[in-house]
C-alpha positions as CSV (number, residue, x, y, z in Angstrom):
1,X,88.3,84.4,64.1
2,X,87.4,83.4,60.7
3,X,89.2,86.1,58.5
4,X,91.4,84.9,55.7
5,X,94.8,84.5,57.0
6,X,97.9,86.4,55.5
7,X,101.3,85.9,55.8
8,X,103.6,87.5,58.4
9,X,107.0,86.2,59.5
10,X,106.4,85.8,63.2
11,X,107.5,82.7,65.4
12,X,104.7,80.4,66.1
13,X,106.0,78.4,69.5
14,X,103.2,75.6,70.7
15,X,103.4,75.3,74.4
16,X,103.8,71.8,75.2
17,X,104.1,69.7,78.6
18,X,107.4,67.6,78.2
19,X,108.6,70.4,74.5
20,X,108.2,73.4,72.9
21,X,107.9,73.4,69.2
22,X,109.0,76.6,67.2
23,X,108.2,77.7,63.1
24,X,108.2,80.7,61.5
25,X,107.7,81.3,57.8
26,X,108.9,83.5,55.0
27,X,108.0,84.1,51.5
28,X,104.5,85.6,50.4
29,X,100.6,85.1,51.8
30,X,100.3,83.4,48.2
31,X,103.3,80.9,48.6
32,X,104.6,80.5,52.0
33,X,107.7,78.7,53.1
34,X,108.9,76.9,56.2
35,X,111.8,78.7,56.8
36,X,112.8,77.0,60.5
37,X,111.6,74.6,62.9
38,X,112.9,73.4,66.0
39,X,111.7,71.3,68.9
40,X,113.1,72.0,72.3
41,X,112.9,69.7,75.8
42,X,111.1,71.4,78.5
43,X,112.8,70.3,82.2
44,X,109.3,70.5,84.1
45,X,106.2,70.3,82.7
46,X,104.7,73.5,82.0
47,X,101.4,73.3,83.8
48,X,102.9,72.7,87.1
49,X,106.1,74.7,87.4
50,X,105.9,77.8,88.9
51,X,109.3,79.3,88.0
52,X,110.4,79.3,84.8
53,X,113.1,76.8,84.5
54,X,116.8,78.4,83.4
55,X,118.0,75.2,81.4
56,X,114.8,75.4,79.5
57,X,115.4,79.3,78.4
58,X,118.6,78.4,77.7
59,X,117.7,75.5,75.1
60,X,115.1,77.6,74.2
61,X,118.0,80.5,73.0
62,X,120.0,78.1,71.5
63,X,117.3,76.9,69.4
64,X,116.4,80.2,68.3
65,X,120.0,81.2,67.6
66,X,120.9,77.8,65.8
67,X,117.8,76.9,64.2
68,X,117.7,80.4,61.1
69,X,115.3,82.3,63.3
70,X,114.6,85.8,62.8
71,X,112.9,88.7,64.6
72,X,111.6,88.6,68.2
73,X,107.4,88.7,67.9
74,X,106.1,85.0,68.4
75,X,102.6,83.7,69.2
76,X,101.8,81.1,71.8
77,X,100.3,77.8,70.3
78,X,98.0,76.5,74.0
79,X,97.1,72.7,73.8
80,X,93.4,71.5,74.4
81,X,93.6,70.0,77.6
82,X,95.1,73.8,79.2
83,X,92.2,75.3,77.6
84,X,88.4,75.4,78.6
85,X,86.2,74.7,75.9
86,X,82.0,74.4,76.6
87,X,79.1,75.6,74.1
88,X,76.6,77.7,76.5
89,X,73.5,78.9,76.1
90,X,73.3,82.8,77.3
91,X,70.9,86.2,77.3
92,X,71.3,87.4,73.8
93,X,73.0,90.5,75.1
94,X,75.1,93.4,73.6
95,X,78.9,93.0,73.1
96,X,80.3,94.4,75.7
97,X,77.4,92.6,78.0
98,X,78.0,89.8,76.5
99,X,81.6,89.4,76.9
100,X,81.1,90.5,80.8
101,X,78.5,87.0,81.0
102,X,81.3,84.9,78.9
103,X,84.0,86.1,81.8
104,X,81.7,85.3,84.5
105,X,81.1,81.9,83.4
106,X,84.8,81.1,82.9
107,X,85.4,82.3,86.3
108,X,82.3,79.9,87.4
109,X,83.7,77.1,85.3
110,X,87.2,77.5,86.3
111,X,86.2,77.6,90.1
112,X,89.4,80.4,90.4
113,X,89.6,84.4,91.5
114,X,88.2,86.3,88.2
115,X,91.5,88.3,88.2
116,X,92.9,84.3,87.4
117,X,91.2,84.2,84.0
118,X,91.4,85.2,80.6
119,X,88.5,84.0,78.3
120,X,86.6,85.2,75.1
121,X,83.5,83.5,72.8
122,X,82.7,82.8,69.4
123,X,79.0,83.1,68.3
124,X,77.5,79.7,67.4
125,X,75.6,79.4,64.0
126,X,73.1,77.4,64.9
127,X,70.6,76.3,67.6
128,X,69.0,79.3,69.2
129,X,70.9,82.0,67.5
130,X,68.8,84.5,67.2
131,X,66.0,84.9,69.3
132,X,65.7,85.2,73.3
133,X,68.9,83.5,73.8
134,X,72.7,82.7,71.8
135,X,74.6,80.0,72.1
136,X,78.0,80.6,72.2
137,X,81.4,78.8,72.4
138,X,83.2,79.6,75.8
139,X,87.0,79.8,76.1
140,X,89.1,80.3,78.7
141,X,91.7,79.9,80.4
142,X,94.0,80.6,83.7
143,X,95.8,83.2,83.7
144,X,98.9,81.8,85.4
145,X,99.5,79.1,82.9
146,X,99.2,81.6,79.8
147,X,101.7,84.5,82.1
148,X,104.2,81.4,82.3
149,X,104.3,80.5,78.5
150,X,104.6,84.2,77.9
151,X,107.5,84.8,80.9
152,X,109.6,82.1,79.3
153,X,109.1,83.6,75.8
154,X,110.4,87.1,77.5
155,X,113.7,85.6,79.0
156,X,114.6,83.5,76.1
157,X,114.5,87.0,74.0
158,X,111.1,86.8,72.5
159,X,108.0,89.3,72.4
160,X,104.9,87.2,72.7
161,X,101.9,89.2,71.2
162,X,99.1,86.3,71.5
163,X,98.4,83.3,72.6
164,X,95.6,81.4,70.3
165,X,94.4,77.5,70.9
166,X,95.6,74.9,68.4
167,X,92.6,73.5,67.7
168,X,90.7,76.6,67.0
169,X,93.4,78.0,64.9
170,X,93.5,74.7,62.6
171,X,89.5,74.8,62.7
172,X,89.8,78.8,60.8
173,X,92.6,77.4,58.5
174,X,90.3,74.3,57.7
175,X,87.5,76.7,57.3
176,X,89.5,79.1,54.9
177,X,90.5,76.5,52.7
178,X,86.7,75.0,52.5
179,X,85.7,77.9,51.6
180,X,88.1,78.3,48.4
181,X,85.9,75.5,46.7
182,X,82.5,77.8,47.2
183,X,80.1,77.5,47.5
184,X,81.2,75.5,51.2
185,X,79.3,72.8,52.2
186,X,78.7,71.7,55.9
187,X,81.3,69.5,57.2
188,X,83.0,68.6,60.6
189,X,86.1,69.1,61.7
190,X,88.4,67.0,64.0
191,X,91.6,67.9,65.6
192,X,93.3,65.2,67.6
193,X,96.4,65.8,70.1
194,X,98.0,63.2,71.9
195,X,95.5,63.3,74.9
196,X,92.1,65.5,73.4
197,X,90.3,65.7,70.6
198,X,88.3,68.5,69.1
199,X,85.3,68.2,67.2
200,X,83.8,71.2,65.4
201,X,80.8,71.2,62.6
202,X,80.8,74.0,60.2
203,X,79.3,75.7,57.6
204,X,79.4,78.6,55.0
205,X,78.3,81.4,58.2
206,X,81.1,79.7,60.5
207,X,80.9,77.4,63.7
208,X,77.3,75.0,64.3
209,X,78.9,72.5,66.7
210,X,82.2,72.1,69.2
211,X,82.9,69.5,71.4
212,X,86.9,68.8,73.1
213,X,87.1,65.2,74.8
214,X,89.8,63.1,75.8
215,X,90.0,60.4,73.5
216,X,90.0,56.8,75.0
217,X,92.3,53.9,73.1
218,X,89.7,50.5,72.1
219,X,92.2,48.5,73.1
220,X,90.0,46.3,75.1
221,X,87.5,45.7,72.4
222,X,87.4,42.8,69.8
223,X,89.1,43.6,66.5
224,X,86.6,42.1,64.6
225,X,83.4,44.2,66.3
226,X,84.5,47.1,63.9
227,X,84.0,45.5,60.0
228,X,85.7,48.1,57.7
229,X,86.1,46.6,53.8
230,X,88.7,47.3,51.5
231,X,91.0,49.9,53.6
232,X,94.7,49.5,53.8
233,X,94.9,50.2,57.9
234,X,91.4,48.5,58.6
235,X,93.8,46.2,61.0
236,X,93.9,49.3,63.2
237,X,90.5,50.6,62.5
238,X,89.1,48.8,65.5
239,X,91.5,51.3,67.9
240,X,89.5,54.2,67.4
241,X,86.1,52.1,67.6
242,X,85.1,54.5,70.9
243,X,86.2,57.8,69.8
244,X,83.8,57.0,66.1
245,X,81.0,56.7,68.4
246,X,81.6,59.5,70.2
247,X,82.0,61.1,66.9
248,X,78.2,59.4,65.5
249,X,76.6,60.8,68.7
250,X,77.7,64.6,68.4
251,X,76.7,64.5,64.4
252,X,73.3,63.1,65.7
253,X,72.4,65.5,67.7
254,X,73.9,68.5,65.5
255,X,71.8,66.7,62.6
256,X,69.0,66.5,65.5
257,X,69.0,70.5,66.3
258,X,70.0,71.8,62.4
259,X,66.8,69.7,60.5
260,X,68.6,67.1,59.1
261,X,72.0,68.2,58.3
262,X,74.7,65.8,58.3
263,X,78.3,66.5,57.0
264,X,79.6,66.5,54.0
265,X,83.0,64.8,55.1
266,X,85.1,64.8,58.3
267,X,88.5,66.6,58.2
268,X,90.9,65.3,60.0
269,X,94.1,67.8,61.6
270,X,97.0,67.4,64.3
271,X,99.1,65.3,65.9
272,X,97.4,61.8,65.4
273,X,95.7,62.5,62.1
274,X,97.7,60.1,60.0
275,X,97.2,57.1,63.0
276,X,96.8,54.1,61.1
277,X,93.0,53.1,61.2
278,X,91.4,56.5,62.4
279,X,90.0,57.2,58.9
280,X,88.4,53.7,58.4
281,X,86.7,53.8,61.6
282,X,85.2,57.3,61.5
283,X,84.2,56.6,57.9
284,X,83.0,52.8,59.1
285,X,80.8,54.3,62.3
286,X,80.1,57.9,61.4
287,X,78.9,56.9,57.4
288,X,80.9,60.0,56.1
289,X,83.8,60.1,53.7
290,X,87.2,60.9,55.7
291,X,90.6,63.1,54.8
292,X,93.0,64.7,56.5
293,X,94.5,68.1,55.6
294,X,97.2,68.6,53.2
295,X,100.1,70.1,55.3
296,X,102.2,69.7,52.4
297,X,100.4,71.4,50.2
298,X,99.9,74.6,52.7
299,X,103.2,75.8,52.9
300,X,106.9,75.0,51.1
301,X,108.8,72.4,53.1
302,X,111.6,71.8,51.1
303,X,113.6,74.6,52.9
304,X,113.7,72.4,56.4
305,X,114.9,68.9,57.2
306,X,111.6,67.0,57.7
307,X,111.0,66.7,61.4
308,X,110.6,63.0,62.7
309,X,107.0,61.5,63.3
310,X,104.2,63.1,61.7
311,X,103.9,66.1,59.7
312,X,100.4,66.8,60.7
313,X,101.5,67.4,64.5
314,X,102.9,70.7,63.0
315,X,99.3,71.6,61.6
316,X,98.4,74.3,64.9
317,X,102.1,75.6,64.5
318,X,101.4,76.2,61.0
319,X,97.7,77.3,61.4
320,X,99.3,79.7,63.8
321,X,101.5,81.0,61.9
322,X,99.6,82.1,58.9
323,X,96.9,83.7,61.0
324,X,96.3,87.7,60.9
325,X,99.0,89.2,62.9
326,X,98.3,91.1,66.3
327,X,98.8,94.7,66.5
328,X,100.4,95.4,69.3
329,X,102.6,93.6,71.7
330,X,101.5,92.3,75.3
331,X,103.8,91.2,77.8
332,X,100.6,88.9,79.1
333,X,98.6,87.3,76.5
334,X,94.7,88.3,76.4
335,X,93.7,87.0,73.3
336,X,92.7,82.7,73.9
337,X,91.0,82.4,70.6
């Protein structure tokens, strides 16, 4: 998961409920461009229909035709809330062992058929990694909601050859770029979507902590109950007054299992990264200096007409898109993560 991404000129296309969002790039690894983007209405949302809806393929085809697309490969970008995310604690075992006890616990998780899931792991860096036992990241999915994002890609002319999580895929950009200022300190990560956010704590050998949660508004609590001094949005701050604490009690107990470590700063990514007041609070509650991801400076936007709302919602396409390419094609996706 964590190798330094390099350019390639595929389609990312993030699977949304109510849209699909589309990007692909061109230019070099070194300086890459957004050369289209496109946002398209899905009829039905996508994690209960069962057929693939016609008017949707067909917005979807117009999109690609209209919008200075190019090629057929694409990836599928898979929101948090369709994926399963949960740090477990297994045998230390040998690859191919381990992988069969990652796809057993999915299957227990997930309550469905094993044949119904697609899952894989990511070693955890911290903990009890090592000795009698690993720790390790479980992801996973069902297989019928990945075979439908990947059907509709098919009919609208596309050949999917992975599907990778948002959140993860902005976590191994974030990490990537980290890394660049060597030597990397240990910092968290947090991703938020509409409906879920994603908190990961890293260091220079990779992932120490991840946590997914639906994020609750503080709309019921007192404004005043948050004091944050001397920041532009600290009228908003008092919002994200739950999710800080929710943040302050997953540092403590990383800080309570790695001896003491606590984070550098806390790098914010997606969709509701630039929300007025988020910063403060996290910085207000948690004690750790804030910032958000430069998308801008990332990739070449000039090439596009900005999209409406924030740029940061296109961080997974993005992170997507300047991932390692796959090698082959598959009709059904088997790679989560």
């Amino acid at each position: 998961m964590f190798n330094p991404p390099i350019q390639r000129k595929l389609i990312a296309v993030e699977c949304g409920s109510t849209a699909l969002r589309l990007l692909q790039l061109s230019g070099s690894a070194a300086s890459p461009v957004v050369q289209s983007i496109a946002m398209v209405q899905v009829c039905a949302p996508q994690s209960t229909q069962q057929n693939v809806d016609e008017v949707t393929v067909r917005r979807l085809k117009d999109a690609l035709r209209g919008g200075g697309f190019s090629g057929r490969t694409c990836a599928l970008v898979l929101p948090a809330k369709s994926i399963l995310t949960e740090c477990i604690e297994i045998p230390a075992l040998a690859n191919d062992e381990m992988k069969e006890s990652v796809s057993w616990t999915a299957v227990e998780r997930l309550g469905v058929d094993r044949s119904e899931v697609v899952s894989g792991h990511l070693p955890l860096r911290a903990g009890t990694l090592g000795v009698a036992s690993s720790e390790v990241l479980l992801i996973a999915a069902r297989r019928t909601f990945v075979n439908h994002a990947a059907t509709l890609m098919t009919q609208a002319g596309l050949e999917p050859v992975r599907a990778e999580l948002g959140a993860l895929a902005a976590m191994r950009l974030a990490w990537n770029q980290v890394k660049v200022t060597s030597p990397i300190p240990q910092f968290a990560f947090l991703h938020l979507e509409a409906d879920r956010a994603t908190l990961a704590v890293l260091n220079h050998s990779g992932l120490v902590f991840h946590r997914a949660f639906a994020w609750e508004s503080s709309a019921d609590l007192n404004p005043s109950s948050i004091p944050v001094a001397g920041e532009e949005d600290e009228s908003h701050a008092w919002r994200w007054r739950q999710m800080a604490e929710e943040i302050l009690l997953c540092l403590r107990h990383v800080e309570r299992r790695a001896g003491g470590a606590w984070p550098q700063f806390v790098l914010l990514s997606g969709a509701m990264a630039e929300e007025p007041g988020i910063a403060s609070a996290i910085r207000s509650v948690c004690g750790a200096d804030t910032r958000s991801m430069d998308i801008e400076a990332l990739a070449d936007w000039s090439k596009v007409a900005r999209p409406s709302g924030s740029l940061s919602s296109w961080m997974s396409l993005l992170s997507v898109a300047l991932a390692p390419p796959a090698c082959q094609p598959a009709t059904t996706s088997r790679r989560v993560a």
